[in-house]
C-alpha positions as CSV (number, residue, x, y, z in Angstrom):
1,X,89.0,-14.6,136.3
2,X,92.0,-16.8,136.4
3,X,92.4,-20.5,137.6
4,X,95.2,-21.1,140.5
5,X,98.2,-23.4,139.6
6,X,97.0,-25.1,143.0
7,X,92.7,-25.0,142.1
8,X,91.7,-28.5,142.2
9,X,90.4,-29.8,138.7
10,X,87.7,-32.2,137.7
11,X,89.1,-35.7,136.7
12,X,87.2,-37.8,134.8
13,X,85.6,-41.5,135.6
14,X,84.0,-44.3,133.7
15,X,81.0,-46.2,135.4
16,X,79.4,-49.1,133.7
17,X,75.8,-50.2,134.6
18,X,75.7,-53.9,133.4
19,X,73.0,-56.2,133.3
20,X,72.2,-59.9,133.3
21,X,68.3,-60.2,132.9
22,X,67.0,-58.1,135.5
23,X,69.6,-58.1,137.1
24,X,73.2,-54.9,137.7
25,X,76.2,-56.0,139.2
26,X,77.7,-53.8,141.7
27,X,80.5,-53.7,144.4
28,X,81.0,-52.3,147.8
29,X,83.5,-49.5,147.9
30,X,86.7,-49.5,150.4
31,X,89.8,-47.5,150.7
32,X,88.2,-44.9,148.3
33,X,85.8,-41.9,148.6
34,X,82.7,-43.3,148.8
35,X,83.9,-46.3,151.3
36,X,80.9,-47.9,152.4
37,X,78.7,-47.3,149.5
38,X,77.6,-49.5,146.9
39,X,78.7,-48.7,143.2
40,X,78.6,-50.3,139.3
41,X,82.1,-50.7,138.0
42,X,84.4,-47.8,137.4
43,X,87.4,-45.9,137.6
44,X,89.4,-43.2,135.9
45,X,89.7,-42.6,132.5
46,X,93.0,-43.5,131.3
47,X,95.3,-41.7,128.3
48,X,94.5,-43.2,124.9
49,X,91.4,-45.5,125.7
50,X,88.0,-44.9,124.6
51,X,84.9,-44.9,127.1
52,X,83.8,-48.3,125.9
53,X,88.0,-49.4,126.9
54,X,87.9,-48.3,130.3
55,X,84.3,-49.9,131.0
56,X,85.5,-52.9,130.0
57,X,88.7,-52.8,131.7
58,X,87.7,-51.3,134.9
59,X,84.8,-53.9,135.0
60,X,87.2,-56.8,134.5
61,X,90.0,-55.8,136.9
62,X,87.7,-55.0,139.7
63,X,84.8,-58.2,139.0
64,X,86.3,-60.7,136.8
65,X,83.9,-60.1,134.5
66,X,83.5,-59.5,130.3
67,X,81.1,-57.4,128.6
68,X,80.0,-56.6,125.6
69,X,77.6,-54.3,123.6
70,X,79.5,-51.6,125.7
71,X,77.3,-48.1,124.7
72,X,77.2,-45.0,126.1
73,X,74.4,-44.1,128.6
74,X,74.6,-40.4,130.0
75,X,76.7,-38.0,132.1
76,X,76.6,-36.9,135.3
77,X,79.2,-33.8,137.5
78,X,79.6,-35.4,140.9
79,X,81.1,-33.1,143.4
80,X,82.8,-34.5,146.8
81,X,83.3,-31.7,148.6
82,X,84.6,-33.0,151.6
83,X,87.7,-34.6,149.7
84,X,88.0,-32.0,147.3
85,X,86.9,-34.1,144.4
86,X,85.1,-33.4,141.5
87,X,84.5,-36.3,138.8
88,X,82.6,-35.6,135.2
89,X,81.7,-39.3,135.3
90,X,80.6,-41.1,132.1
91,X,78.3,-43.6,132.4
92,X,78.1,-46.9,129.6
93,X,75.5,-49.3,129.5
94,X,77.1,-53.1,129.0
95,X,75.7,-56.9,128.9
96,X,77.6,-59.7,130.8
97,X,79.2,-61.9,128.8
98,X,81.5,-64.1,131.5
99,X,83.0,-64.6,134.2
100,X,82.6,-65.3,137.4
101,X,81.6,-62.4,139.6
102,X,83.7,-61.6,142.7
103,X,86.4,-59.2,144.4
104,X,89.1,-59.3,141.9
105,X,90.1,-55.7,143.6
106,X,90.7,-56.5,147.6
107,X,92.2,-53.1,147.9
108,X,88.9,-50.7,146.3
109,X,85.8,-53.3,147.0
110,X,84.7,-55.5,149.8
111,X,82.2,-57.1,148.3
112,X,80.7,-57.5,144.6
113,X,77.0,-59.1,144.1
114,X,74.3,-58.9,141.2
115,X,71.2,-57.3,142.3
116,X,67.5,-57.1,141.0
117,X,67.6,-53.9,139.5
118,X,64.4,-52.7,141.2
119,X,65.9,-53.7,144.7
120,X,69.4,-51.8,144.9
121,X,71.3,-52.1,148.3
122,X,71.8,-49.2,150.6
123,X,74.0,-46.9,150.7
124,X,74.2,-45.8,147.2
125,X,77.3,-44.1,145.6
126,X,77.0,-40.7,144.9
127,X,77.7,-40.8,141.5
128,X,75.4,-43.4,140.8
129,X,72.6,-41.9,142.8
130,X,73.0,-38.9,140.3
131,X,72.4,-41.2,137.6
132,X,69.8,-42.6,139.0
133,X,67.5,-39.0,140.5
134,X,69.7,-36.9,138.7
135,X,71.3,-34.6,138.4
136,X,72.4,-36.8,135.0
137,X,72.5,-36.1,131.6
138,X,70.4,-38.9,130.1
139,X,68.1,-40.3,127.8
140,X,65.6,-42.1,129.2
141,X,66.4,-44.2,132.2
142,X,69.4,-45.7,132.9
143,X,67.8,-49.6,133.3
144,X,66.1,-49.4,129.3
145,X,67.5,-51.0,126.5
């Protein structure tokens, strides 16, 4: 079986569940699949970074804020058929450190909030409602420490 030149591929993404007490920051996605839905920081995974990089710069470029203790959480394969996207996303676990949160990313996000982890808004991103019921590959669940 070979692949066509033209076969869409899987691109990869970084999402970064971050906490502050009880609580996960998250944004509203515009302009983006997924417009409408509410998501953790992420993007794609750039050339030369690690995972633990790209959480921390995706988080600061579309929040304003720093992390740290940046680890690695789980895995999940998020298809998006309707736009002919497939994402292996990889999912870190982080802890605020600063900053002010807000939309530092007018063109991707409408609106970015912190949220009791228990009581997440609605609708939820696809790829973080795979982490969330699965499928995901994880240990655990995705709010322990």
């Amino acid at each position: 079986m070979s692949m066509s030149d033209n076969a869409p591929i899987p691109r990869i993404g970084v999402g970064t569940i971050i906490r502050r007490g009880n609580d996960v920051l998250l944004l509203r996605r515009q302009n983006v699949h997924g417009a409408g839905t509410w998501s953790p920081p992420g993007g794609y995974y750039e050339y030369g970074e690690t995972p633990e990089e790209c959480a921390a710069r995706e988080t600061i470029e579309e929040t304003g804020v720093t992390i740290s203790n940046i680890r690695f959480l789980g895995v999940t394969n998020d298809f998006f058929p309707e736009n002919k996207k497939h994402f292996i996303t990889l999912w870190m676990h982080a802890e605020y450190a600063s900053g002010e949160a807000g939309v530092n990313a007018p063109e991707e996000s409408t609106e970015v909030k912190w949220f009791p982890h228990d009581e997440l808004p609605e609708p939820l991103f696809l790829c973080f409602l795979n982490l969330i019921n699965g499928p995901a590959y994880v240990e655990g669940h995705w709010f322990n420490r």
